[in-house]
N, C-alpha and C positions, 0 to 999 in steps of 0.2 A: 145559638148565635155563633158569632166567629172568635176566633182565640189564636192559640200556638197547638202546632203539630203535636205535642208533648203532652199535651192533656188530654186530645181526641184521638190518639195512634193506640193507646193500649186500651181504648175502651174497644175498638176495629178487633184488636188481636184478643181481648178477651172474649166478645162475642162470637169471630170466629172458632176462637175455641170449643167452645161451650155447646156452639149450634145455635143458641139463644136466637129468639125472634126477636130481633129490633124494627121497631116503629118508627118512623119520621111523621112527625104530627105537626100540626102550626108551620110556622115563620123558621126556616133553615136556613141560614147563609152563614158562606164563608167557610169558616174547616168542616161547621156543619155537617157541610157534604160529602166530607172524608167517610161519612157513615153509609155512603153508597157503597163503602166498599165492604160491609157485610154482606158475608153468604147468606145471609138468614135475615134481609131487611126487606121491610115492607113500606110504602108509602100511602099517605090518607090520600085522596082525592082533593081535600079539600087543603092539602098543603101547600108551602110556595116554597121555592126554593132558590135561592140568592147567589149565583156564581160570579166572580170576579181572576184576578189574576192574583198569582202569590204574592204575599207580598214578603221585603226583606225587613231587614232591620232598621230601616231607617224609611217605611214605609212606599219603598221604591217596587216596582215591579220586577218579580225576583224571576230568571227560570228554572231554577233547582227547588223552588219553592211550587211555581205553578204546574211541575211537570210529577211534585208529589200529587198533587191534588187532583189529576187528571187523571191519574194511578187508577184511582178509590172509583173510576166512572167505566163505564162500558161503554165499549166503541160507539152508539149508535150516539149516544148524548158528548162521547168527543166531539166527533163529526160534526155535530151539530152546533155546539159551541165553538170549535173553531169555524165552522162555515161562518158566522157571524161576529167573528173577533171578541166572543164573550169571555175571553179571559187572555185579554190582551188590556185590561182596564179595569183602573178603582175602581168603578162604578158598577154597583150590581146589574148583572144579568139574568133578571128570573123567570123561573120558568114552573108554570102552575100543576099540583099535583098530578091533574088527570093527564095534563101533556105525560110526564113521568112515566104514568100506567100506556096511556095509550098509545104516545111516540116513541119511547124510549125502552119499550119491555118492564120497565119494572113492575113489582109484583103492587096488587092494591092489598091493601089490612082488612081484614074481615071486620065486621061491626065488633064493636064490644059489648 
């Protein structure tokens, strides 16, 4: 689910460290999706994924906020949410695992 930068920024940089495979499985949104920005993540098919604008501290739409989280994304899903103003608003903009896999490049998770 969604939170602050400060809880989901060192889990990014540990995995990247590590190589570790991370999963994106269920209901993602919000910083969530800061976990796109592992080298080594993988998403379900059957995931959803919840994008919105950053927000501040006083729950305003931030851009030093939403231009972190845009960071963690590959071009093809910027493109694609800005083409649609999906993080220019509270309001989630989601978008379904298989889009992930088959619009967006990312990789799918092998069964377990």
């Amino acid at each position: 689910m969604g939170g602050y930068f400060t809880r989901y920024d060192p889990i990014v940089a540990r995995f990247n460290r590590s190589g570790e495979l991370f999963r994106i499985e269920g209901r993602c949104q919000s910083a969530c999706t800061l976990f796109l920005g592992i080298r080594n993540v993988c998403v379900e098919r059957s995931a959803s994924l919840g994008f919105h604008g950053g927000r501040g501290g006083k729950g305003e739409i931030s851009v030093s906020s939403t231009r972190h989280m845009r960071a963690a994304y590959n071009e093809r899903l910027r493109r694609y949410l800005d083409d649609r103003h999906g993080m220019e608003k509270r309001q989630y903009f989601n978008v379904s695992g298989e889009d992930m896999i088959e619009k967006f490049g990312y990789r799918e998770c092998s069964k377990r």
